[in-house]
N, C-alpha and C positions, 0 to 999 in steps of 0.2 A: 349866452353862456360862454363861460371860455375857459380855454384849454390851458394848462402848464406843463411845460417839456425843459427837463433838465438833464443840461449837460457837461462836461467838460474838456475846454481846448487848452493847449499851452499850459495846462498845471493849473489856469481857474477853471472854478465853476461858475455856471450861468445859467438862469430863470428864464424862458422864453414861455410870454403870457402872451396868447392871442385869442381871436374870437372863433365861434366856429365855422365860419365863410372866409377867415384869412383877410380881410378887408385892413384890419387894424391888429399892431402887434407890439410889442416893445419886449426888450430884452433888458434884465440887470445882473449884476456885476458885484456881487455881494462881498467878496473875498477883496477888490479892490476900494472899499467905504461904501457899498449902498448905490452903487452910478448906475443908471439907465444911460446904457452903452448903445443900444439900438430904440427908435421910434416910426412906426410907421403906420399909415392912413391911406387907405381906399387903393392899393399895391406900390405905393410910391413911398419910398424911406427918408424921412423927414429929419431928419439930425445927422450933424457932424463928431466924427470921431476920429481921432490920430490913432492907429492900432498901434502903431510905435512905441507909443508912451503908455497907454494900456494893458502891455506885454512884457516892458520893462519897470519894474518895482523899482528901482533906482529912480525913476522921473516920476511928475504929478502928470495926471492924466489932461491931455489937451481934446474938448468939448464933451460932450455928454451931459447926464441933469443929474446932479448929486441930489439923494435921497435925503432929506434931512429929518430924518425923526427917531429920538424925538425933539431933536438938541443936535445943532451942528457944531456943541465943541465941548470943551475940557465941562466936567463937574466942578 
């Protein structure tokens, strides 16, 4: 079963889904398109993120997994 805990830093909000032993977890970023901004597996966090560019609305965000559904682009 797993848990969701929502927060807000810096002005976004963010989804932090994990399990109930904490072993695996990811975080997304919903305010910025949908990015899972955090991944992590068995207490070790497995993705790259620039918080730099995640924090600044001005630039595209450098790494993370862009959520794409249902459609990643224009109608």
């Amino acid at each position: 079963m797993f848990q969701m805990q929502e927060y807000i830093q810096n002005g976004l909000s963010f989804y932090k889904l994990m399990n109930e032993i904490s072993t695996s977890w990811l975080t997304v970023c919903s305010e910025r398109g949908g990015i899972i901004i955090v991944w992590g597996v068995g207490g070790d966090e497995q993705l790259y993120l620039n918080e730099d560019t995640l924090y600044n609305l001005e630039k595209n965000i450098r790494g993370g997994i862009p959520v794409l559904l249902p459609i990643s682009g224009k109608f």
